[in-house]
N, C-alpha and C positions, 0 to 999 in steps of 0.2 A: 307059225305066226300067232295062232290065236292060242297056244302053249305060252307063249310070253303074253300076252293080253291077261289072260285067266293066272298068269303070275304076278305081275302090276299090279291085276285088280286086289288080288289076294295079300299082297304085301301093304298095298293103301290099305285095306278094309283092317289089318291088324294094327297101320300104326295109328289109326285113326278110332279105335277100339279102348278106350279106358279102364276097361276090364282085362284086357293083355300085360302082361309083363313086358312085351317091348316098348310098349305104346308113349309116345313126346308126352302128348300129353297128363302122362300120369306126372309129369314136371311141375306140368301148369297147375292140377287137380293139387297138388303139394303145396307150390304156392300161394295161392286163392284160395286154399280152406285150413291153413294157417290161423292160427286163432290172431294172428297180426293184420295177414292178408283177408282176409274176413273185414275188418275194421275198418281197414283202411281206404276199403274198396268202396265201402257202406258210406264211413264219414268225408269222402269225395266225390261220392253220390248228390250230395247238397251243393257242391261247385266248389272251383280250385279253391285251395287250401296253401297259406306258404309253411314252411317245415315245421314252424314256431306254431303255426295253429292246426297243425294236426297232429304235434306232437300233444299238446293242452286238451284237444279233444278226444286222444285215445289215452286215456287214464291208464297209469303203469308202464306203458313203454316206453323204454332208453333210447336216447337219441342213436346210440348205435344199432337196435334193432332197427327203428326206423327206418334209419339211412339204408340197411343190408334191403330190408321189403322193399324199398322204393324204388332202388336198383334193378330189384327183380323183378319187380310186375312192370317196370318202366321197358325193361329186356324183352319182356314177355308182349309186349306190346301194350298194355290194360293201362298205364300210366302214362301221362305227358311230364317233361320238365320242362320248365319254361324259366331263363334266366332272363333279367330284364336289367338292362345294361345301366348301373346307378350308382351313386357311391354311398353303401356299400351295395352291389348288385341283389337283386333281389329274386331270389328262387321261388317258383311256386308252381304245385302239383296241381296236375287234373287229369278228368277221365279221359284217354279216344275214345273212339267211339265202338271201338271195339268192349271197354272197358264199359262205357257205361250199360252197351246191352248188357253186360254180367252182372253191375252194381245192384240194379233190379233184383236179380235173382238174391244175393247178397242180403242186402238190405231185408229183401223179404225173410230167408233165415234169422238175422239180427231179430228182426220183429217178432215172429213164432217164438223165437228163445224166449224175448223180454215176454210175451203175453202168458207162456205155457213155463215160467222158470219156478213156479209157486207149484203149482203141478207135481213139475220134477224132482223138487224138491223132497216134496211129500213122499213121494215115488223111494225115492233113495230113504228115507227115513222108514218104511214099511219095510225095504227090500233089507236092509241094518236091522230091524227088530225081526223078523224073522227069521235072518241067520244065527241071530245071537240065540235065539229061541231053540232052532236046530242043531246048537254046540253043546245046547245042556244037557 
């Protein structure tokens, strides 16, 4: 009996481990740090959004990535869709509440990037001159 407990526990604690190769949530971790799923999580952060205005607010992405992300993270739990019965009906995303506890974190990434991207930048331009330096 406590041979299957101490296996339970053992098999929860690996699927539930993101650093595991078996682990679900390396599904999720895929999704959510998506340079889509990143966005999208951030720009629904500020409250629903219908398709049209979150497609306007994430600059670059095609209506068919969209759609594929919002599927997912809507699967995944992190997303609502909410259809409002109209002619023509009218679609519009927002966070559970599962999602918004994440958006937080999200968002806080978005912002470090935006604050430290001049940084990074510099970063990658030293780390380019020095290689180039090291090839001669």
């Amino acid at each position: 009996m406590k041979v299957r407990h101490e296996l339970t526990h053992h098999q929860s604690a690996r699927e539930s481990d993101a650093f595991h190769t078996d682990c679900p949530g390396r599904h999720v971790l895929n999704h959510v740090t998506s340079r889509w799923g990143v966005l999208i999580l951030s720009a629904l952060r500020e409250g629903d959004l219908r398709f049209y205005e979150l497609r306007d607010r994430i600059g670059g992405i095609s209506e068919k990535m969209l759609s594929q992300n919002l599927r997912v993270l809507c699967r995944d739990g992190l997303v609502s869709r909410e259809v409002v019965p109209d002619s023509p009906p009218r679609v519009s995303y927002g966070l559970t509440p599962l999602g918004s506890g994440l958006a937080q974190y999200t968002h806080a990434l978005v912002e470090w990037i935006t604050l430290h991207t001049h940084d990074i930048v510099d970063a990658q331009t030293a780390y380019d001159a020095a290689a180039d330096t090291s090839q001669k």
